[in-house]
C-alpha positions as CSV (number, residue, x, y, z in Angstrom):
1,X,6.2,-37.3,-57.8
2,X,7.5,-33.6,-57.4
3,X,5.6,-31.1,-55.6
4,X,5.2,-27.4,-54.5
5,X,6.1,-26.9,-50.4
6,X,4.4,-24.1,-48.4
7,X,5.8,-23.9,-45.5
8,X,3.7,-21.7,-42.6
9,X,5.9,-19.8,-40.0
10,X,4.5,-19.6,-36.9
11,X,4.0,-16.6,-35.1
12,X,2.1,-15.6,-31.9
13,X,0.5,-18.2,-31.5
14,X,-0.9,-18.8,-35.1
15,X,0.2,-19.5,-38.6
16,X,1.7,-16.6,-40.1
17,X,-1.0,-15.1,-41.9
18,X,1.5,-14.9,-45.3
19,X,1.0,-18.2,-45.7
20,X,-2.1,-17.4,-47.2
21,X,-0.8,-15.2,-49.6
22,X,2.0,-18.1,-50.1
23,X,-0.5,-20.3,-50.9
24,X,-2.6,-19.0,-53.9
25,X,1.1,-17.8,-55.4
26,X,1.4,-21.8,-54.9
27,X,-1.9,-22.8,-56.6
28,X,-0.8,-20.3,-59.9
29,X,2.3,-22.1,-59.9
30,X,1.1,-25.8,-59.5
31,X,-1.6,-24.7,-62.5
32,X,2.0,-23.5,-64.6
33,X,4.3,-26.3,-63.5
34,X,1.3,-29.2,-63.4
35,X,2.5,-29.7,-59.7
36,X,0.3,-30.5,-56.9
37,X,0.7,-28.5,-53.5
38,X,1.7,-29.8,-50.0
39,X,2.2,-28.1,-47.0
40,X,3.8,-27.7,-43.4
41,X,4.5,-26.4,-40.7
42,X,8.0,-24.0,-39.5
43,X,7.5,-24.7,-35.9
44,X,5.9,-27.2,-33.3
45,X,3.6,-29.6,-34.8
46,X,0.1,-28.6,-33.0
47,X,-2.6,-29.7,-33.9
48,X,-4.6,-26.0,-34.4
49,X,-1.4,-25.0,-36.3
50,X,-1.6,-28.2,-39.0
51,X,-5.6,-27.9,-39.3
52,X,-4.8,-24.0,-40.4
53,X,-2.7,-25.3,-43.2
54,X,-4.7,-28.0,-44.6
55,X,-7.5,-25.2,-44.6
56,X,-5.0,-24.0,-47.1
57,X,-5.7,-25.7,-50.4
58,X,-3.0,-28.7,-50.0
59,X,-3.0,-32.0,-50.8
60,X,-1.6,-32.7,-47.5
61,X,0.2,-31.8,-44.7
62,X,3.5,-33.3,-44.2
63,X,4.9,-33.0,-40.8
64,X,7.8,-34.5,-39.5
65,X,7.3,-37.2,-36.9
66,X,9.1,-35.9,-33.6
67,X,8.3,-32.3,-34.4
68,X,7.1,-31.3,-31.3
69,X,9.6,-29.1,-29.3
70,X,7.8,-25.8,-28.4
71,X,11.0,-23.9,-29.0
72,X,12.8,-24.6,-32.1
73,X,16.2,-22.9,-32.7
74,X,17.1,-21.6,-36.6
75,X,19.2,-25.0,-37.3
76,X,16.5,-27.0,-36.2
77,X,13.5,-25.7,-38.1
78,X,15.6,-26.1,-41.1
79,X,16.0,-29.5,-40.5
80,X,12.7,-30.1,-40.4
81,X,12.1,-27.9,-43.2
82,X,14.5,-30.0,-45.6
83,X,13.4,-33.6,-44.4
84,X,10.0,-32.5,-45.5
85,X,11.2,-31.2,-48.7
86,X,13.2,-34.0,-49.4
87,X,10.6,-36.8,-48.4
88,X,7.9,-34.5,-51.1
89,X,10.2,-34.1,-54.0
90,X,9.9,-30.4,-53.7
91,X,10.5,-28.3,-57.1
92,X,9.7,-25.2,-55.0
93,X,9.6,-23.8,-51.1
94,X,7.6,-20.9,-50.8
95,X,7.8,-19.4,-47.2
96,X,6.1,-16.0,-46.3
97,X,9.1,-13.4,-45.8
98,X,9.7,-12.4,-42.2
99,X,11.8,-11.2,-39.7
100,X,13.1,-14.8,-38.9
101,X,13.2,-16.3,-42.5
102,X,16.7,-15.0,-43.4
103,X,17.5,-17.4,-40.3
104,X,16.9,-20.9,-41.4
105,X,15.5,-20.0,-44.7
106,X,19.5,-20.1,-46.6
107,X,20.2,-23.1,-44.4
108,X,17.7,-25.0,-46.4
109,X,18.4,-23.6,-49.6
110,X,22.1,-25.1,-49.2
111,X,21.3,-28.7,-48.2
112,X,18.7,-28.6,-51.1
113,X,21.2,-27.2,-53.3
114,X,18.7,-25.4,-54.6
115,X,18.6,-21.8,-56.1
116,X,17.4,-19.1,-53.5
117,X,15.5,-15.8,-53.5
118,X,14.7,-13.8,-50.8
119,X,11.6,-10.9,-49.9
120,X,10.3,-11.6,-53.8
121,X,7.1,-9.4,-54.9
122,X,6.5,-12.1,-57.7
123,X,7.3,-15.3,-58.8
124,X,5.8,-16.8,-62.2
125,X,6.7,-20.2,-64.1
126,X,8.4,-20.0,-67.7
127,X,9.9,-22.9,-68.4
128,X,11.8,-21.8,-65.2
129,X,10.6,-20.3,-62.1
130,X,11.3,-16.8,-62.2
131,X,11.1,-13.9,-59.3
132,X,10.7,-10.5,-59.0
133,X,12.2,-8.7,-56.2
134,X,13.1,-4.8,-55.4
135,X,16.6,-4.2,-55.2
136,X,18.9,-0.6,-54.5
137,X,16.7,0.4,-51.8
138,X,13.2,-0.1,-53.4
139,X,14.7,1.5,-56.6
140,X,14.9,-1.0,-58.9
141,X,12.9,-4.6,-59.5
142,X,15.2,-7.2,-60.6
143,X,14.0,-10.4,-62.2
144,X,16.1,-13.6,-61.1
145,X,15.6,-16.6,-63.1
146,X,16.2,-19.8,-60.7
147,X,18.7,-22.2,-62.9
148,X,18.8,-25.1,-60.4
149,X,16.5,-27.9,-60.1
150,X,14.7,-26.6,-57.0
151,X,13.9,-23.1,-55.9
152,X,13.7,-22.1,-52.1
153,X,11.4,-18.6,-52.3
154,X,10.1,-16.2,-49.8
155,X,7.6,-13.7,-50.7
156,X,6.9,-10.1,-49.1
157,X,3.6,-10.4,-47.5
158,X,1.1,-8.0,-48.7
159,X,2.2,-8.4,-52.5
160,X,0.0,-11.2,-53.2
161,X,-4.2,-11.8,-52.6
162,X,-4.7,-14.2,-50.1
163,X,-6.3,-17.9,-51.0
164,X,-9.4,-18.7,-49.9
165,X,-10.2,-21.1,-46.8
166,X,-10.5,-24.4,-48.3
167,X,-11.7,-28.0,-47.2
168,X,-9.0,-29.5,-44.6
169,X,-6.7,-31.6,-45.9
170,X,-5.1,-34.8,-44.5
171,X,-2.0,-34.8,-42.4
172,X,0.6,-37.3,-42.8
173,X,3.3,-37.8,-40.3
174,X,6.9,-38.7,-42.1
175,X,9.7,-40.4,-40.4
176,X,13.0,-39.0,-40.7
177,X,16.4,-38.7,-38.9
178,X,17.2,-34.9,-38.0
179,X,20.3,-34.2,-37.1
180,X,21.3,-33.3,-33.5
181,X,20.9,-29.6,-33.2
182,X,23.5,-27.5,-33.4
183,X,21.8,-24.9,-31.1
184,X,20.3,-25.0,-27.8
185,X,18.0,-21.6,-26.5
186,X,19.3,-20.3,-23.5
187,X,17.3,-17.8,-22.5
188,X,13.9,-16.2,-24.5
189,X,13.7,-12.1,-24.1
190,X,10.1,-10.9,-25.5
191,X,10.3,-7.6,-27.3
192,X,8.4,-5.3,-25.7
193,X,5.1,-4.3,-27.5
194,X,3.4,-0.8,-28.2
195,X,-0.1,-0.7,-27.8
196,X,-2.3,-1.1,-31.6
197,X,-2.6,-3.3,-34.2
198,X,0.7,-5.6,-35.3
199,X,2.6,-2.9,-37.5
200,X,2.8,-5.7,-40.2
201,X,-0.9,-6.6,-39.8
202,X,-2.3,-3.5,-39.4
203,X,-4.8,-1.9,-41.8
204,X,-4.1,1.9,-40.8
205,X,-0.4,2.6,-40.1
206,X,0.6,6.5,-38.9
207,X,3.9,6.9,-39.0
208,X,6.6,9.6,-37.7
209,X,10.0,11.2,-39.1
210,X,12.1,13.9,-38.1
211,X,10.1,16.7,-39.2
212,X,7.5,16.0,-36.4
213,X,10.0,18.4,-34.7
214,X,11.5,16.9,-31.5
215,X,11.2,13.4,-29.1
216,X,8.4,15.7,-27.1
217,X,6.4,15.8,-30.2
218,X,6.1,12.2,-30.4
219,X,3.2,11.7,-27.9
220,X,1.0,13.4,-31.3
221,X,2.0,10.1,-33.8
222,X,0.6,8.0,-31.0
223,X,-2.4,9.9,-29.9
224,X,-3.5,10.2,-33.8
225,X,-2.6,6.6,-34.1
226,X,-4.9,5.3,-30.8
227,X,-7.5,7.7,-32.0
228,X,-7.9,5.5,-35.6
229,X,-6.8,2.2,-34.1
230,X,-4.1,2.2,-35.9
231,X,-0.5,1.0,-35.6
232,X,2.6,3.4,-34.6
233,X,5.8,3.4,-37.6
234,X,8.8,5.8,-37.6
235,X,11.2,6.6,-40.1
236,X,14.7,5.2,-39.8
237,X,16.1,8.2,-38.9
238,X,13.7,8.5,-35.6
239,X,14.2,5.1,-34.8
240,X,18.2,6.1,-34.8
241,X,17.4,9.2,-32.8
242,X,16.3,7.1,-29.8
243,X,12.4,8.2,-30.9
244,X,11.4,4.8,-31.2
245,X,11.8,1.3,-31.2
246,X,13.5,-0.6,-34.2
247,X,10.5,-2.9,-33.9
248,X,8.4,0.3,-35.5
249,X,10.8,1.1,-38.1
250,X,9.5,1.1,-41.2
251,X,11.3,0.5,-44.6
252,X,13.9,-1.2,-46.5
253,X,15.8,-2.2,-43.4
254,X,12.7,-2.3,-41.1
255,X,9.2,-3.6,-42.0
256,X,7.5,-3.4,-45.1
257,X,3.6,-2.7,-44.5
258,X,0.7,-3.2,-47.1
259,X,-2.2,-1.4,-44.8
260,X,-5.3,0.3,-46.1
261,X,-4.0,3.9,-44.7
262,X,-0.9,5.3,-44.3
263,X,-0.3,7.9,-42.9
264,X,3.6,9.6,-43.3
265,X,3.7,12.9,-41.0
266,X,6.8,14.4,-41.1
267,X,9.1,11.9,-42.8
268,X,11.0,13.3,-46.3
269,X,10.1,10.1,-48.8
270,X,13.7,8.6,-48.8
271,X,14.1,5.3,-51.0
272,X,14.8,3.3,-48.2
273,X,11.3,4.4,-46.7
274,X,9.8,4.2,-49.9
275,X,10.4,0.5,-50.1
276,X,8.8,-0.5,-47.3
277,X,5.6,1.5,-48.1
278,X,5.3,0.3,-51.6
279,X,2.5,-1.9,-51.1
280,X,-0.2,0.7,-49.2
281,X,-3.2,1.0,-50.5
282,X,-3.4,4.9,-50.2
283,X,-0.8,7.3,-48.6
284,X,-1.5,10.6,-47.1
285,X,1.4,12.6,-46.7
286,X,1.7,15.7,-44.0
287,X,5.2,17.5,-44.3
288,X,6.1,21.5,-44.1
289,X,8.6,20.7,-47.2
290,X,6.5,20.8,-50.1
291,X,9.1,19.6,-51.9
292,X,9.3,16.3,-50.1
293,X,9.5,13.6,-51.9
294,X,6.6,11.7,-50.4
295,X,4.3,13.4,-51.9
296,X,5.3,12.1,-55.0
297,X,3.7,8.9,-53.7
298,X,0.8,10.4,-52.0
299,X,-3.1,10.4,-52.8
300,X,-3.5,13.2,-50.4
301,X,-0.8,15.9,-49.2
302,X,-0.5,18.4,-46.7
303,X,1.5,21.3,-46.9
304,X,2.3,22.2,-42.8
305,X,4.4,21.8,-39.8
306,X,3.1,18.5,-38.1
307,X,3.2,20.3,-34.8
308,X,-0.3,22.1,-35.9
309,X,-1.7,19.6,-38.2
310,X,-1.4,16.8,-36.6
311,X,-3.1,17.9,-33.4
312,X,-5.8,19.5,-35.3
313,X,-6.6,16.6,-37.2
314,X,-6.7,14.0,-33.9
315,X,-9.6,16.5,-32.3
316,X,-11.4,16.5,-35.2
317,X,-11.5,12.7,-35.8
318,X,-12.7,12.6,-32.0
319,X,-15.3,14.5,-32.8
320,X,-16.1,12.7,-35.6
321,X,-16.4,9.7,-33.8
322,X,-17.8,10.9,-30.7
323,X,-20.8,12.5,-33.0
324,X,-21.3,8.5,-34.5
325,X,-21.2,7.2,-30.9
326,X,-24.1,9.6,-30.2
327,X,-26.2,9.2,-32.8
């Protein structure tokens, strides 16, 4: 019998929490295509991993027997990926979209030979599966309608509610002969990490463009940013100007975000930024241009060099917050 495949990424340590999201898109689709919904794992079989996605609403998990190597390459995961597909019948992967999908995510798509779409905001079932996805920089949402037999989807996290926890679902080991891989890790190099929140998983994000003035001005998006708890973003352009790390970029080419509270001091509203900011609840926008086109976007706008805002506005929230500490 054919089924829907979710497939959780693993990621410090945890599922990636997209595979929530991943999974009530799945349920709406299983209701549309009368499909039921399995799931596994993109990484080492463990047990704490597998118990978080049968908490997911599955049927079952399907794991693959001699999954177990604590460093999986790109090749490898895919393998692992498509001998579960294949043993389930899958109509449909769906994968949260991250920085690693693009990896192993076409791999499987091609020994499938199944239809792929990449970083989709929706997918919906009409007679076909169909998904939505931004294209031209953020510009434009395109509808692809998936012609072949299977579809192999990731979606943008943040686009989509989360499922609720659900009773835990069985695990069944499946036997199956993976290929040698192609791939061996040499060495592992950690990115370094800023203090904060995960950018992706943060709920306030304050981010920094050019217009905070200079590299010295920096130090005042990261002072605002530890004064709400909040992660640290930059523009592209910063990130190009040695400002910042790529791992804070945020935007079409960097990471899209869906927090609470965004914060863009400084930073003109280009497309590419727009795209990755899309999904933010509300966006307050501090720039001396009022002609920027962030404010466009914005819920709340300030009209002023960054340099005398922003500084103004991190004292007063410590005040703020020192006068709730003492009461």
């Amino acid at each position: 019998m054919a089924r829907i495949l979710i497939v959780g990424p693993i990621e410090q340590g945890a599922v990636h929490p997209g595979t929530r999201e991943v999974a009530a898109l799945a349920a709406e689709l299983g209701a549309a295509m009368q499909l039921p919904v399995v799931g596994t794992v993109a990484g080492p079989a463990e047990a704490s991993f597998l118990a978080q996605m049968g908490q997911l609403g599955v049927e079952e998990v399907l794991v693959v027997a001699e999954q177990s190597a604590p460093m999986l390459t790109p090749d490898r995961i895919a393998a692992q990926v498509i001998a579960v597909a294949v043993a389930c019948e899958a109509r449909v992967v769906l994968v949260p979209h991250t920085s690693d999908t693009p990896e192993w995510l076409p791999l499987v798509a091609s020994q499938l030979d199944a239809g792929i779409v990449m970083d989709c905001q929706a997918v919906a079932f009409d007679g076909a599966v169909v998904a939505t996805k931004m294209i031209c920089g953020g510009a434009i949402g395109a509808e692809y309608e998936v012609a072949k037999d299977t579809a192999v989807l990731s979606l943008t996290t943040g686009v989509h509610k989360a499922c609720a926890p659900a009773p835990a679902a069985p695990i069944r080991r499946i036997e199956a002969n993976l290929p040698a891989p192609a791939l061996s890790l040499i060495e592992e190099v950690l990115a370094t990490t800023s203090e904060g929140p995960p950018l992706k998983q943060a709920s306030i994000v304050v981010s920094g463009g050019l217009g905070v003035g200079n590299r010295g001005n920096w130090g005042l998006i990261t002072e605002l940013a530890q004064t709400l708890d909040a992660a640290v973003g930059a523009s592209r352009a910063v990130v190009e100007s040695g400002w910042a790390p790529y791992s804070q970029q945020v935007g079409y080419s960097g990471v899209k975000v869906a927090p609470q509270l965004y914060i863009a001091i400084g930073i003109s509203g280009a497309l590419h930024h727009l795209a990755g900011i899309s999904q933010a609840k509300a966006i307050v926008a501090i720039n001396i241009d009022p002609k920027a086109e962030i404010f466009k976007v914005a819920q709340l706008g300030v009209i002023g060099d960054a340099a005398m805002v922003v500084p103004a506005l991190t004292q007063r929230l410590r005040e703020i917050r020192k006068s709730q500490i003492d009461t």
